[in-house]
C-alpha positions in Angstrom: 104.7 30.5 124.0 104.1 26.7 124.6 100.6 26.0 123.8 98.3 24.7 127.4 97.3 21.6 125.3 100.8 21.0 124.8 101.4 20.7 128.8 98.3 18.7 129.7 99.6 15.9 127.5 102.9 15.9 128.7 101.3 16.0 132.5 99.1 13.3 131.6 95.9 15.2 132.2 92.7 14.7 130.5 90.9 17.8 128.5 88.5 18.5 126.1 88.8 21.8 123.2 88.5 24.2 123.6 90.6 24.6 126.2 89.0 27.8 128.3 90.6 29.4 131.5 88.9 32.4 133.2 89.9 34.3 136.0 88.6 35.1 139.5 86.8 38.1 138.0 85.4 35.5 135.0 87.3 37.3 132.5 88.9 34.9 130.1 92.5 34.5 130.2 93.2 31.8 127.8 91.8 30.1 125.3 92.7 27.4 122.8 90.6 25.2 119.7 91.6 22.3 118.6 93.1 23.3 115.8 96.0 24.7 117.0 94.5 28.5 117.4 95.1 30.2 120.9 95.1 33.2 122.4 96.0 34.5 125.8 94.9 38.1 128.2 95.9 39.8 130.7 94.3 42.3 133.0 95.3 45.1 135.3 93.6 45.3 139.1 90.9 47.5 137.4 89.9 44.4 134.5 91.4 46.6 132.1 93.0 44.6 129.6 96.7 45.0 129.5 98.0 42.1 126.8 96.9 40.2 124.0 98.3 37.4 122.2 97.7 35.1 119.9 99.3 31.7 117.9 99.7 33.9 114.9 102.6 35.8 116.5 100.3 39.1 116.8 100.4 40.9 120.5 99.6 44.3 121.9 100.2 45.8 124.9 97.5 48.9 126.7 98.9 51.4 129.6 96.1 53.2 131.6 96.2 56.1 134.4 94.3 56.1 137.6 91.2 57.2 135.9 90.9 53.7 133.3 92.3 56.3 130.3 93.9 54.4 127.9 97.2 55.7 127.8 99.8 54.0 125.7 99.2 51.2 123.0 101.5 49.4 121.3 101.4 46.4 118.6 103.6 43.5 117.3 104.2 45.0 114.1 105.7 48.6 115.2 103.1 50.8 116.0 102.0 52.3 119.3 100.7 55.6 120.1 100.3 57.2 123.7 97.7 59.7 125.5 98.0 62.6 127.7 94.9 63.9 130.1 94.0 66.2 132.2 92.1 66.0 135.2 88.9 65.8 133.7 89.7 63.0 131.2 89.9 65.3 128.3 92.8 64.3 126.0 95.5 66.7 125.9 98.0 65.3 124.0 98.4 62.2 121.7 101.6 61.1 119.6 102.1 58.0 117.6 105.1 56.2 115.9 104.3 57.6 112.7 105.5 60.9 114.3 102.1 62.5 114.0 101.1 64.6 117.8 98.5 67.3 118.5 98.0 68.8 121.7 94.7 70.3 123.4 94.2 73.0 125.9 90.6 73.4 127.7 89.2 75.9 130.3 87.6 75.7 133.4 84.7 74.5 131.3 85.7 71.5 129.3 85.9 73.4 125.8 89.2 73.4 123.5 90.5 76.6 123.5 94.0 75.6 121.7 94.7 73.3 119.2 97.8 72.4 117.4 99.4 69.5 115.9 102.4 68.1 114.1 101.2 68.8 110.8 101.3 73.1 111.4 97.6 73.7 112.2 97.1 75.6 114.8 93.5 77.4 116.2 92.7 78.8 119.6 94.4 80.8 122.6 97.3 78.9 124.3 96.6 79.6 127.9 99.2 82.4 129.3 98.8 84.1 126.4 99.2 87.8 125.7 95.5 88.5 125.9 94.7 90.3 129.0 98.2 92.1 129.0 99.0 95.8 128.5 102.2 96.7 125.9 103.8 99.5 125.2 104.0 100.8 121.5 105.9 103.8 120.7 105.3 105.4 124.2 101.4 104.4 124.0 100.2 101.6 126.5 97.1 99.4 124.9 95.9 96.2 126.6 95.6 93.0 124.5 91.6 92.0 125.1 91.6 89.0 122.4 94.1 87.0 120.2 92.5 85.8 117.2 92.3 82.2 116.2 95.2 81.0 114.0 95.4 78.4 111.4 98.3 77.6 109.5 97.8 77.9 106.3 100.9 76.8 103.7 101.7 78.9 100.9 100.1 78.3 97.3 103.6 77.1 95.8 104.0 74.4 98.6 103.3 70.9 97.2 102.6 68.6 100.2 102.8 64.9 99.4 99.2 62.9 99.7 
């Protein structure tokens, strides 16, 4: 990007450093030192900010729903992750570009009843679960009243990396 300095000299208009430019909503847009340092923003209609970048070559990028959740980042060098809610803002699912995800389930409530995430761990009741229905077992009909938290746990001869 061509620095603002840059085309004030070749307009022929007088400034100052640091160079400072707001917008309507007096939230800075641009900015530039003498020394050659600048950086820029952008916001969405809400003043959420949506871009940053600077002279070093470093940007990111933020995605938000309706409700100002934050729901996708991403940065110059690679990495970016991205949210999930539901209608109560609670997260229910995040993944990032090193492959990692979990995803949450709540109840009427707010509190996490099911958890689980890329790495095998996995605790709670997934909603539509078995609880609550009746099976049949060798011609005898019992009714599921509660499935039991579950956590993955890897055997004893697995050697996961650190």
């Amino acid at each position: 990007m061509k620095k603002l300095s840059e085309t004030y000299k070749e307009l022929g208009i007088d400034f100052t450093f640091p160079i400072e430019i707001k917008d309507e909503n007096g939230k800075e847009t641009y900015y530039e030192t003498g020394n050659g340092n600048w950086y820029r923003r952008e916001y969405d209609k809400d003043g959420l900010e949506t871009y940053y970048e600077n002279s070093d070559g470093n940007w990111y990028r933020c995605e938000y729903d309706e409700n100002g959740n934050e729901t996708y980042y991403e940065y110059s060098n690679g990495y970016w992750y991205r949210y999930e809610y539901d209608k109560n803002g609670k997260v229910t699912y995040y993944e990032d570009s090193s492959g990692y995800w979990y995803r949450c389930e709540y109840d009427e409530k707010g509190n996490r009843t099911y958890y689980e995430n890329s790495n095998g761990t996995k605790k709670g009741t997934k909603r539509g679960s078995c609880s609550g229905k009746v099976v049949e077992v060798d011609g005898k009909k019992y009714k599921l009243t509660a499935v039991k938290d579950y956590e993955y746990k890897a055997p004893a001869w697995v050697n996961w990396p650190v």
